[in-house]
N, C-alpha and C positions, 0 to 999 in steps of 0.2 A: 427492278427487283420483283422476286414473283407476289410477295405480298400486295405490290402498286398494281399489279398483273392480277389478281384475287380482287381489290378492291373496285377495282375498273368494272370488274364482272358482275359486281354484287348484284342484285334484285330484292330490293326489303320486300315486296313482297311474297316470296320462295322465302326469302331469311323467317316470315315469322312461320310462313309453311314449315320450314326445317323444324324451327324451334321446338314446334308439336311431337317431332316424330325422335328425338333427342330429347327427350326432357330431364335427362341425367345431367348434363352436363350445360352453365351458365350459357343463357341466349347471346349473351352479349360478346359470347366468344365464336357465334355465328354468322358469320357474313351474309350469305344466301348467295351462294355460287352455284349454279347446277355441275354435275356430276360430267358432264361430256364436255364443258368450259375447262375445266380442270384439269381433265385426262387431254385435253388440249394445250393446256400451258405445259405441263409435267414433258411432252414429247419438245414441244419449241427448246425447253432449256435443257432438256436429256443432254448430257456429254460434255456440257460446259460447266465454266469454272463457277457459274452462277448458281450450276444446280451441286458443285462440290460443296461450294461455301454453305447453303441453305441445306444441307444432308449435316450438315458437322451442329447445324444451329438447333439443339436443342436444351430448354423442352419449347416450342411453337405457343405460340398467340392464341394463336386463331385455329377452328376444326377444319376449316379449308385449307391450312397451310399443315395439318397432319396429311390430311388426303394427297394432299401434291406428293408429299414427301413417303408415303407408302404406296402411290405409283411409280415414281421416281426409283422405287427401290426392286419393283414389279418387273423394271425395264433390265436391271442387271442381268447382263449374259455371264459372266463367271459364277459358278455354286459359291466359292468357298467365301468370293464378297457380298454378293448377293444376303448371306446366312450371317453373315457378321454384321451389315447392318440392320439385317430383320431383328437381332438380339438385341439389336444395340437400341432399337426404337421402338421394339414392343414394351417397355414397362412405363411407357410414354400415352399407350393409345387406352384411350379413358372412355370409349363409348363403341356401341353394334355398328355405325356405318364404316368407320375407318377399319376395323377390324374387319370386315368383310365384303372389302369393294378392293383388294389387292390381292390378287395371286403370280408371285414370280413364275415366269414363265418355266425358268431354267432348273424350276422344282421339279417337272414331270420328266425330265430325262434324268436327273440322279436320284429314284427314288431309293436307292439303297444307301446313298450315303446321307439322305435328308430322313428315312426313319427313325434314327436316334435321338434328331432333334424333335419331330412331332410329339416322339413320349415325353420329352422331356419337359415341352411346352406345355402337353395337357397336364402335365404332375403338378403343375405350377401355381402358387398359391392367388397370384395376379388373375384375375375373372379374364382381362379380353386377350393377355396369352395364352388361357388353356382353351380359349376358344378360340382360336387362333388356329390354335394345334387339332383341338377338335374338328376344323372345319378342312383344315389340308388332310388330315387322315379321312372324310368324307371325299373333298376333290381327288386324291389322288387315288388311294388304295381303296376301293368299293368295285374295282375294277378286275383285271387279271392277276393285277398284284397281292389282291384281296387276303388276307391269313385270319384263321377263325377266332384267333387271339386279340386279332383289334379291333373288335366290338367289346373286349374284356376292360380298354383300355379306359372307354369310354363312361361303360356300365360303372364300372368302381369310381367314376367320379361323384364328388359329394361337395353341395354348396348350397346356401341359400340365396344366392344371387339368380333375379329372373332371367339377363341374357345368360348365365351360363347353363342355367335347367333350359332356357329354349336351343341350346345350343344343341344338348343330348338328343332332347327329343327328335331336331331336326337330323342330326348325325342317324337314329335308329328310323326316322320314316322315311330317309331316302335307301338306307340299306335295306330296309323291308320292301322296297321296291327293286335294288339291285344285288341283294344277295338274303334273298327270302329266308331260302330253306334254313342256311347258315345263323342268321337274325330271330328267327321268330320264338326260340326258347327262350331268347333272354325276356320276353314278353312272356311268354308263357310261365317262364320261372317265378315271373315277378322281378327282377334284376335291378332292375331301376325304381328312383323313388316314386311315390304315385304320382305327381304332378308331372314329371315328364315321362311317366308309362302311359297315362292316359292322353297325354298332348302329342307325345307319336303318335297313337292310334289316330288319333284327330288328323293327323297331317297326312298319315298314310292311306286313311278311306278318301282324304283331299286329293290325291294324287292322281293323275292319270295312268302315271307307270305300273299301279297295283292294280291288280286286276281285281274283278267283283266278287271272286270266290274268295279271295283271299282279305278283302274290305271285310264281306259279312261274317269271317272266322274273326277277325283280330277285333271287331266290335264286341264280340262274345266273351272278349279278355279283359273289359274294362272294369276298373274297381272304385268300390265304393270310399270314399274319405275314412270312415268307420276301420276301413283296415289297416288303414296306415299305420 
């Protein structure tokens, strides 16, 4: 079973490591499995009826048997099942690693038929689906697919939860690195709440991709708490 297969792996000491870097969600549902153990089991049981049963089994135990099961779903070559069990297991995923250590493969070749679902994802009251959605609308469309309207999608969102403000910020400091010109109003505008206007800029003068002229303009954009 892959859970015998997770515990074989464990390491308590990564387990109390994890615990630190998850602190959202109970240690004790932390094993300490490294990340490349994992993506290792997920492929041994890819296509078998072992890994059908354990896709059908939720809600999981354990954050390492979440992981397995949204690689597992990463490996789907068909869009249309591949999207149905991403639906089916995002209102499942309760923390930043699971939500952002799976990308289906089989996303980047239908980016027209999988835009519906990213809006739909980030509209979503659930924190680690709209970041979910947030994060595939950074991996896929920042690109040639890019459209000026989906930094709109992002900008409008609104939450007090900390992964999903880091979530924005890191959606507008990668696109201010890959689609400057397009991006930098909504900075300029103000767009976003202060905490992630000012934590983009943070990540964007972090970057290698942004160049220096464009570091010391978007420093020049930072705001003071007072104006929020």
């Amino acid at each position: 079973m892959i859970i015998d297969r997770l515990k074989m792996a464990a390491d308590p000491v990564y387990q109390a490591f994890q615990s630190k870097l998850v602190p959202n969600i109970p240690s004790e549902t932390i094993l300490g499995v490294r990340t490349p153990a994992m993506r290792s089991i997920a492929k041994e049981v890819r296509g078998t009826d072992e890994a059908a049963a354990f896709l059908k089994e939720l809600p999981h135990r354990f954050y390492e048997e979440n992981l397995v099961h949204f690689f597992l779903i990463a490996m789907i070559k068909d869009f249309d099942e591949c999207i149905r069990e991403t639906e089916r297991f995002l209102p499942y995923v309760d923390c930043w690693p699971v939500c952002d250590q799976s990308s289906p493969k089989v996303f980047t070749k239908n980016h027209k038929k999988l835009l519906p679902y990213i809006k739909k994802w980030i509209d979503s009251d659930h924190v680690y689906t709209s970041r979910f959605g947030m994060r595939m609308l950074m991996n896929e469309f920042l690109g040639e697919d890019f459209r000026p309207e989906y930094p709109e999608w992002v900008a409008a969102k609104r939450g007090d939860d900390y992964y999903l403000k880091m979530m924005i910020a890191w959606y507008f400091a990668t696109a201010l690195a890959k689609q400057y010109d397009a991006c930098v109003p909504f900075i300029e505008q103000e767009k976003l709440d202060i905490w992630a206007h000012n934590k983009a800029i943070q990540k964007a003068a972090e970057s290698f991709r942004v160049s220096e002229e464009h570091k010391a303009y978007l420093k020049t954009l930072k705001r003071k708490a007072e104006q929020e």
